[in-house]
N, C-alpha and C positions, 0 to 999 in steps of 0.2 A: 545223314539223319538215321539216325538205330528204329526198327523195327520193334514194334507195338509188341510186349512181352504175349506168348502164346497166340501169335499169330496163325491163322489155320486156313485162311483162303491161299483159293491157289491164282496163278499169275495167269491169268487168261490173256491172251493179245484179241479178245474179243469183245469184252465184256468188259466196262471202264470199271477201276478201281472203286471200293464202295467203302465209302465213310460211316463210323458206326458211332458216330458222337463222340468220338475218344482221337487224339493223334489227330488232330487239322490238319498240322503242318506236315505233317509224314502223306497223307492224302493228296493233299494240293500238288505236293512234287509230283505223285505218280499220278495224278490226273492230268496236270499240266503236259505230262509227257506221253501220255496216253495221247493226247486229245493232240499232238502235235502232229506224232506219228501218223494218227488218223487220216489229217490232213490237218496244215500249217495256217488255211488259212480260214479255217475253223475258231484258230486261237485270236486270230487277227478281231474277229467278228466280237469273241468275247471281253478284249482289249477297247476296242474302238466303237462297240457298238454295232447294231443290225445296218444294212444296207437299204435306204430308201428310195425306191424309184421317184424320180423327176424327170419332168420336163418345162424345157423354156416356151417363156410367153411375156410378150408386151414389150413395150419400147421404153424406158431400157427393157432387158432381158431379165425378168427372175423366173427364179429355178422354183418350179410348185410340186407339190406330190402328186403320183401319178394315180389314177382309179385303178384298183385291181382287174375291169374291165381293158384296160390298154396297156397291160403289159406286156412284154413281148418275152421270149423263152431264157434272153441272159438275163431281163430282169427277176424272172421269177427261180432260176438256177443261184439267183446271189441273194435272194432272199432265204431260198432254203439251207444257205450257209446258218442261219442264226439257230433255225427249228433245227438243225443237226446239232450243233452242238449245246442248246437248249436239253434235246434228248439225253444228248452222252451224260449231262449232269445229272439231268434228274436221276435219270439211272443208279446214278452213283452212290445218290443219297437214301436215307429210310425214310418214313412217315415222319417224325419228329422236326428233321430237317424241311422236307415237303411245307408242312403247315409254314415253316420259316417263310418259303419262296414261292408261298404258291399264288401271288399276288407277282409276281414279275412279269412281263412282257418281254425280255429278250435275255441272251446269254448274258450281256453284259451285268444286268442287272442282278442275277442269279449270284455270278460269279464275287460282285462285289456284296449283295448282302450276307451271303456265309461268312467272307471277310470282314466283315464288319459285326457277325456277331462273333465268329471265334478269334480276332486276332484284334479287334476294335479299331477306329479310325485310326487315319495315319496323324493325325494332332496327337492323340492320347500316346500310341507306338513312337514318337518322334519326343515326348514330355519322359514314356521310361527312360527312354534311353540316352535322355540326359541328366536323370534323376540318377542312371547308376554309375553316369561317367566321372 
């Protein structure tokens, strides 16, 4: 994928790539790899969703959400999966985008409403691309 004419940021391995409303697709890749690097299973969280603590109870056994008073240190380490890579995004984004997602609750969310405004659902994506076949 070719680089965004008169590109001027420079390649930080610190600091996630920043989307400036122009070139999604050029973004997404080097977020996606960004945020891989960071940690793999950062990306998992924005794939699949946050991690929600449970616990069993009752005969049969279902699985209920746990009170943030009874969590315990890998519950609370697998949750901070989602606010990490929540962060890396926002980051990445300016105000314009922001107002986009500032109604999300977790990465995943995040992730797919940009997708969905700059690349539109995968129904409409899957209708071009048999419009141009």
């Amino acid at each position: 994928m070719a680089a965004p004419p008169n590109f001027e940021e420079g390649q930080s391995t610190y600091m996630p790539p920043r989307f400036n409303d122009q070139y999604y697709g050029w973004w997404k890749t080097r977020m996606h790899d960004f945020i891989i690097a960071e940690d793999s299973r950062l990306w998992d969280v924005i794939c699949d969703g946050p991690f929600v603590p449970t616990k069993n109870l009752g005969d049969p056994v279902v699985a209920i959400p746990k009170t943030r008073k009874v969590f315990n240190d890998a519950d609370r380490k697998a949750i901070e999966k989602n606010f990490r890579a929540k962060k890396f995004l926002v980051c990445g984004i300016g105000p314009d985008e922001y107002n986009r997602i500032s109604a999300c609750q977790s990465a995943k969310e995040i992730w797919e409403a940009l997708q969905i405004a700059h690349e539109g659902i995968m129904q409409v994506k899957q209708s071009k691309i048999h419009t141009h076949n």
